[in-house]
C-alpha positions as CSV (number, residue, x, y, z in Angstrom):
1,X,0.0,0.0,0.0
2,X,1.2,3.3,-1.0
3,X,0.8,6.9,0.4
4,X,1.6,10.2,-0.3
5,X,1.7,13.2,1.2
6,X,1.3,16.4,-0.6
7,X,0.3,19.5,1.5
8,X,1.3,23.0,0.6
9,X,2.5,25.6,3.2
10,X,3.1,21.9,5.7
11,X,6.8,20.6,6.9
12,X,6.3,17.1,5.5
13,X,8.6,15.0,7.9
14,X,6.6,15.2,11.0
15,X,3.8,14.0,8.7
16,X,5.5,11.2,6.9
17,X,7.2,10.0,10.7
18,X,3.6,10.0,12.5
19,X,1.7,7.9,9.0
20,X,4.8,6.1,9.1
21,X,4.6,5.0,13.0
22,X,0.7,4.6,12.5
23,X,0.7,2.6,9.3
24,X,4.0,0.7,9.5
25,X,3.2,-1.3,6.8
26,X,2.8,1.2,4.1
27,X,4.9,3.0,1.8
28,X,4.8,6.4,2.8
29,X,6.2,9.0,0.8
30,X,6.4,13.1,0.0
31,X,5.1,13.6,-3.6
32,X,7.3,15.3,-6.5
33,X,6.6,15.0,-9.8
34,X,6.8,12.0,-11.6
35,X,6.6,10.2,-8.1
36,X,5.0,6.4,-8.4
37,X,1.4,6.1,-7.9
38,X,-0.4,6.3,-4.6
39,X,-3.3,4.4,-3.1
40,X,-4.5,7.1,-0.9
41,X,-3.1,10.7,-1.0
42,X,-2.9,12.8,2.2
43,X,-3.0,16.5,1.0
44,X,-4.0,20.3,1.7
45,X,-4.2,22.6,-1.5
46,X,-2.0,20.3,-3.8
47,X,-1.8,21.5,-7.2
48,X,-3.5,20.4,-10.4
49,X,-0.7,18.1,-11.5
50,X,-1.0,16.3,-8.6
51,X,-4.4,15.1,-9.2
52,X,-3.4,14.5,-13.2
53,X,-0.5,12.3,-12.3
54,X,-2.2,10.5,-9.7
55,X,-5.6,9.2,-11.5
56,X,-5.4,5.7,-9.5
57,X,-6.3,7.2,-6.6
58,X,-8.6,5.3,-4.2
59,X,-9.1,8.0,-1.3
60,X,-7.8,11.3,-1.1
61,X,-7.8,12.9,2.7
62,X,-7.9,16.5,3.4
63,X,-6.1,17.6,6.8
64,X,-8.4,20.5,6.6
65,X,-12.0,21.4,7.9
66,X,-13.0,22.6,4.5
67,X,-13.0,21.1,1.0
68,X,-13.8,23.6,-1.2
69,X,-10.6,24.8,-2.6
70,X,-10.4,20.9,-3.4
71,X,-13.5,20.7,-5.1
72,X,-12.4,22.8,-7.8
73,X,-9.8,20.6,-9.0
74,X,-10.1,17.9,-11.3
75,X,-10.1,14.4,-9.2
76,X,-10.2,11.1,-10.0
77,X,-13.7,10.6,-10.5
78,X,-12.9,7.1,-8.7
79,X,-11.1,8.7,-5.7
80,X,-13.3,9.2,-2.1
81,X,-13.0,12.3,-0.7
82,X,-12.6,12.4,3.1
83,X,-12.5,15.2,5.7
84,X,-10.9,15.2,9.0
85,X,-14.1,14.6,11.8
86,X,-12.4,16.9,14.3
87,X,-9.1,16.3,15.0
88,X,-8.4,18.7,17.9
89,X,-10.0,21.7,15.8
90,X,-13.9,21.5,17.6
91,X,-12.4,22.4,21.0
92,X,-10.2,25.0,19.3
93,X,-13.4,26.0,17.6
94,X,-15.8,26.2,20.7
95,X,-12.8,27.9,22.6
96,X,-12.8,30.9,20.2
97,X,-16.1,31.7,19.1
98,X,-17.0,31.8,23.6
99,X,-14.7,33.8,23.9
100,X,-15.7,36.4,21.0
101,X,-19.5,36.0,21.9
102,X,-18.4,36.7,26.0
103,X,-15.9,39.6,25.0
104,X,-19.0,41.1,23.4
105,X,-21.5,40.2,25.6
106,X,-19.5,41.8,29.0
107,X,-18.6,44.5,26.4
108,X,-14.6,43.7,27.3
109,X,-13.4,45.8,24.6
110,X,-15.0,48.9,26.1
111,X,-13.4,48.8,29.3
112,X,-10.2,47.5,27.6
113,X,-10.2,51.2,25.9
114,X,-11.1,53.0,29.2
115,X,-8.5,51.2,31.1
116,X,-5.4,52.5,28.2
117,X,-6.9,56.3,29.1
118,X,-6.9,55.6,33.0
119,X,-10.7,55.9,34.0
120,X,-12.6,53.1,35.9
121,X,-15.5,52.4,34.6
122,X,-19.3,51.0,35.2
123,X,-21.4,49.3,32.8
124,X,-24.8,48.0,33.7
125,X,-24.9,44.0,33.2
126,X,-26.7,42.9,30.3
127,X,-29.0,39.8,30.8
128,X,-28.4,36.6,28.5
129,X,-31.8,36.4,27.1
130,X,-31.3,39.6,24.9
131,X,-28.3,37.9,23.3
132,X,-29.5,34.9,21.7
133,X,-26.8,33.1,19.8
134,X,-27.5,31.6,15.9
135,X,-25.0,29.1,15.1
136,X,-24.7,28.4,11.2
137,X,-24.0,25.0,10.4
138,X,-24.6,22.1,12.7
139,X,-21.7,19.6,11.8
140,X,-19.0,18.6,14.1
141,X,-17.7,22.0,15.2
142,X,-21.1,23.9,14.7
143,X,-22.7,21.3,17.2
144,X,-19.6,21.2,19.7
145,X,-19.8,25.3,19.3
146,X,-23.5,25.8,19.9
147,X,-22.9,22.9,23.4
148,X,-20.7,25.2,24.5
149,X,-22.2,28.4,24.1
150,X,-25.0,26.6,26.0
151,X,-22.9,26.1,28.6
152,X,-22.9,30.0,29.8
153,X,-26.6,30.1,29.6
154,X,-27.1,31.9,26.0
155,X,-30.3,30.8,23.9
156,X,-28.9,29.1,20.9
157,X,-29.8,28.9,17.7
158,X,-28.9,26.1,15.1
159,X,-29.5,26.2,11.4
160,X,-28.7,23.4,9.3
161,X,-29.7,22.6,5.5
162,X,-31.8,19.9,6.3
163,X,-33.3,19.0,9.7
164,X,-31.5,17.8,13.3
165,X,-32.5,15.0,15.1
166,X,-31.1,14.2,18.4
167,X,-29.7,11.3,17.1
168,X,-28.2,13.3,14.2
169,X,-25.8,15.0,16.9
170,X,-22.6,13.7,17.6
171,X,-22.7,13.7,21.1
172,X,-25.5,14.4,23.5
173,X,-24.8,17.3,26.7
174,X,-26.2,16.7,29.3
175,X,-26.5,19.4,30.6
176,X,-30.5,21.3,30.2
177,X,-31.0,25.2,29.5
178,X,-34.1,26.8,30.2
179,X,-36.3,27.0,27.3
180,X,-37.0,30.7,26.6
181,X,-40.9,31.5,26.6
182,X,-42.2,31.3,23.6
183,X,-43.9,35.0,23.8
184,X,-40.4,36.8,24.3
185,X,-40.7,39.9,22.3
186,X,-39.5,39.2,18.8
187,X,-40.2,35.7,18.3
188,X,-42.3,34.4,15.4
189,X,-44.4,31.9,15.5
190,X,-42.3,29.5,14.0
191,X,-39.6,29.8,16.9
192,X,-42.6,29.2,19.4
193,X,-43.2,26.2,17.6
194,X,-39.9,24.9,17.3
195,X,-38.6,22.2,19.4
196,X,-35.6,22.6,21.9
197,X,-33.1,19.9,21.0
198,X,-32.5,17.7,24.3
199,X,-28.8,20.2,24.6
200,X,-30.9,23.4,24.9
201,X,-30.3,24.5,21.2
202,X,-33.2,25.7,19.8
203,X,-33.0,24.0,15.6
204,X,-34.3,25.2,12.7
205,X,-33.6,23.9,9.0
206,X,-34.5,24.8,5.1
207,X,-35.0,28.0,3.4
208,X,-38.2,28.9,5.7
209,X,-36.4,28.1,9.3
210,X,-33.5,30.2,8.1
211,X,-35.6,33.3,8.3
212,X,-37.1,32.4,11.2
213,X,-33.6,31.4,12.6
214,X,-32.1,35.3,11.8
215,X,-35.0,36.6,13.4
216,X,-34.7,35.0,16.8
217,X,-31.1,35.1,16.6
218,X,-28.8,38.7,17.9
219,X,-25.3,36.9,17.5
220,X,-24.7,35.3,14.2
221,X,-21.7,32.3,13.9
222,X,-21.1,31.2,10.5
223,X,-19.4,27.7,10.4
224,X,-20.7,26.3,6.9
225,X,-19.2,25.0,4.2
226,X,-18.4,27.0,1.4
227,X,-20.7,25.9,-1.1
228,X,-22.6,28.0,-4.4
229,X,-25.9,28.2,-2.0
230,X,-23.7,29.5,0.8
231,X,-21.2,31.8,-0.9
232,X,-22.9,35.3,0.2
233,X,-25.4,34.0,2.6
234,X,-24.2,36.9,4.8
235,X,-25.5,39.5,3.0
236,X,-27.7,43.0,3.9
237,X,-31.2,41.3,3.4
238,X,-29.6,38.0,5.5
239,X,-28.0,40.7,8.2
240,X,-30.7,42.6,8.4
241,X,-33.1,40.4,9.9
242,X,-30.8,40.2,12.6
243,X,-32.2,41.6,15.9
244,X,-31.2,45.0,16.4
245,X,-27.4,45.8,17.9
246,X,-26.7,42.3,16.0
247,X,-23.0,41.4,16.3
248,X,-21.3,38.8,13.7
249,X,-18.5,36.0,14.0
250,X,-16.8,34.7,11.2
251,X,-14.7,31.3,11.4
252,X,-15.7,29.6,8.3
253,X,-14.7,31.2,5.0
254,X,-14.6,35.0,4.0
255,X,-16.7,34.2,0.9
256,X,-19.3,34.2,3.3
257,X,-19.6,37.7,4.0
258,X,-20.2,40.7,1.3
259,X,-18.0,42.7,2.7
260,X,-19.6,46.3,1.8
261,X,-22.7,44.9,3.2
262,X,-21.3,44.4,6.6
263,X,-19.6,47.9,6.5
264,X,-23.0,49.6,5.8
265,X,-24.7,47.8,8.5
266,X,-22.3,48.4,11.0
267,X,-22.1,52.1,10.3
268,X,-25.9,52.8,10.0
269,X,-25.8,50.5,13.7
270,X,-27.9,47.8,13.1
271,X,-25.1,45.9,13.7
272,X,-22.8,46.5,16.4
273,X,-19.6,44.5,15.9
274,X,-18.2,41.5,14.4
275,X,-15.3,39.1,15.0
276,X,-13.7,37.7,11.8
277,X,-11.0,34.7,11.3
278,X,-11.6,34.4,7.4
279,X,-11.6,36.9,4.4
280,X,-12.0,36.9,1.1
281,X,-8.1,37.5,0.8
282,X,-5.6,36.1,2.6
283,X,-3.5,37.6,4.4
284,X,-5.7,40.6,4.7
285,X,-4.3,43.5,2.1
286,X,-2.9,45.7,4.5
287,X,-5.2,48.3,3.0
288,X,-8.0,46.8,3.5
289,X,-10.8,49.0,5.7
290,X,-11.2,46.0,7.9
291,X,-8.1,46.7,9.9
292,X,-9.3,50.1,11.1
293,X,-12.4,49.9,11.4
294,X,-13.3,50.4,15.2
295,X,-16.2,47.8,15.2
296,X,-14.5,45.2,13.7
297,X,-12.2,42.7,15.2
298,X,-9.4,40.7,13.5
299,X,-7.4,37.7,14.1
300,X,-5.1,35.9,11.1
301,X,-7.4,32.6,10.4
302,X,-6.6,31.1,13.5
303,X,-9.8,30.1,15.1
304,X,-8.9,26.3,15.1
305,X,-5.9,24.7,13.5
306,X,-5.7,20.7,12.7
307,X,-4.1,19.4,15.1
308,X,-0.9,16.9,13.9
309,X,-1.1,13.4,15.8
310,X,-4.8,13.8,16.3
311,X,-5.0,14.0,12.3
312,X,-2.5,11.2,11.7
313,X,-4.6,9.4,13.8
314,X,-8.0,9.5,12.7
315,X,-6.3,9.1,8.6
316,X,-4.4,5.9,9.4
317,X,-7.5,4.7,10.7
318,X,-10.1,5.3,8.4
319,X,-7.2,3.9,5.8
320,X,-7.4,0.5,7.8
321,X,-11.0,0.6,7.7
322,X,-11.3,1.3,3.7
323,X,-8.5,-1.4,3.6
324,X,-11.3,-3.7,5.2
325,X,-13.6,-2.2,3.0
326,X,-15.6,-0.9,5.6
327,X,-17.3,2.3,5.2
328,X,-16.0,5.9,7.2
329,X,-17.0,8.9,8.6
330,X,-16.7,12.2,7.1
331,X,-17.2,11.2,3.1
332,X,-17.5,14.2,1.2
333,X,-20.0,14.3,-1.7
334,X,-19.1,16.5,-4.6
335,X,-22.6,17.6,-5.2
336,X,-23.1,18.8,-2.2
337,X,-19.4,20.6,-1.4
338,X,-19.2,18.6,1.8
């Protein structure tokens, strides 16, 4: 059995030692061109040629969360496609979008500036039940994300493309929030109706519970694929119907987010902030209005990074299971984008 390795921007030898170590009875090698052909390729955003020379391809894994620079290449039509489930990155995940919605919610970044000009400061507590929290996508990391934010007593949100059942989730919580009543001011009807998943998050699904979802919501977490029905899905008219003072969190992929539409919003104050990971260039140009903007924080796509021996891992087993020919988790269908 052969494998090959063949991520850009990645030193390859702690790669090749830990498949090596996991797999010891495969060939594993970095790819060049011209290199022999592979039965399962290990990559992240390996060029064209890659793909061209290696046609025999039975599975190709992606130490990524997100496939769709991949999808844009030509594979082999033969070759599975497999993500990484987790690998260390839904903790990462969970970790950073609590602390964005808390640094927010407690308004940090306000007495952070009053502290650099030397006053002490009061601000009257704001109560969790004006900040409910929508969480976009309710895969691995959206579902370990919206547990989490549960965890602090925030009403969440989930959207997904099609429905959520409890046995749909990964893991159950045990731990119960209190469901909100279902006369709060600004819900629809729909929310009332909605059922609480066992966790406490609150799911809604389709083209219909996604307006219904932005209405109930105040924070909005984007962790979707990128896919053509989700490129732009945060735009004015999808903002808009974000409760008033709505604040957004980006940690999926800039492509996203319209950019000017965010801008607008936050100047005319409908929105009041947002926290972005991803852009639609990377690195930010360093002329880009983001930067400056005082409503706007930045961090260099860093919300959750794949995590080496956890990755190695999960690959060299899923490798023995195909081996087997047993199916695995995390198959990616083409037609979908994940």
């Amino acid at each position: 059995m052969n494998i090959t390795f063949c991520c850009t921007n990645t030193a390859p030898e702690p790669w090749l030692q830990g498949l090596r170590a996991a797999l010891p009875g495969a060939d594993v090698s970095l790819w060049e061109p011209g290199a022999v052909p592979a039965d399962y390729a290990v990559v992240w955003a390996p060029p064209q040629q890659f793909f061209d020379e290696q046609g025999q391809l039975k599975a190709v894994f992606n130490i990524g969360a997100g496939v769709d620079a991949l999808l844009k290449l030509r594979l082999p039509p033969q070759a599975l496609i497999v993500r990484l489930d987790d690998a260390g990155m839904s903790v990462q995940m969970a970790e950073y979008v609590c602390h964005a919605v808390i640094r927010h919610f407690r308004e940090f970044d306000a007495y952070e500036a009053d502290t650099r000009d030397g006053k002490w400061s009061f601000r009257k507590p704001q109560e969790r039940a004006d900040f409910p929290v929508g969480v976009m996508g309710l895969g691995v990391l959206g579902q370990r994300v919206a547990r989490a934010l549960a965890q602090f007593d925030f009403p969440v949100n989930g959207w997904s493309r099609s429905h959520k059942k409890p046995g749909d989730w990964v893991t159950e919580c045990s731990a119960q929030v209190k469901e909100e009543p279902a006369t709060r001011a600004g819900d629809t009807e729909q929310t009332a109706r909605s059922p609480s998943h066992p966790n406490g998050v609150m799911c809604f699904s389709g083209a219909e519970g996604f307006k219904d979802f932005l209405a109930a919501s105040r924070v909005l977490v984007c962790l979707l694929p990128l896919t053509p029905d989700t490129r732009d899905i945060m735009n004015h008219d999808h903002l808009s119907r974000l409760r008033s003072g709505g604040y957004v969190i980006n940690v999926a992929r800039g492509a996203h987010l319209v950019e000017e539409d965010l801008l607008t919003l936050l100047d005319s104050g409908h929105l009041s902030g947002a926290t972005l990971d991803v852009f639609r260039t990377e690195p930010l140009p360093a002329e880009h209005s983001f930067w400056k903007h005082p409503k706007i924080t930045i961090t260099p796509h860093t919300s959750a990074r794949t995590l080496r021996s956890e990755s190695i891992a999960q690959i060299a087993g899923k490798i023995a299971a195909l081996q087997r020919g047993e199916p695995v988790a995390g198959m990616v269908d083409p037609r979908r984008g994940y």
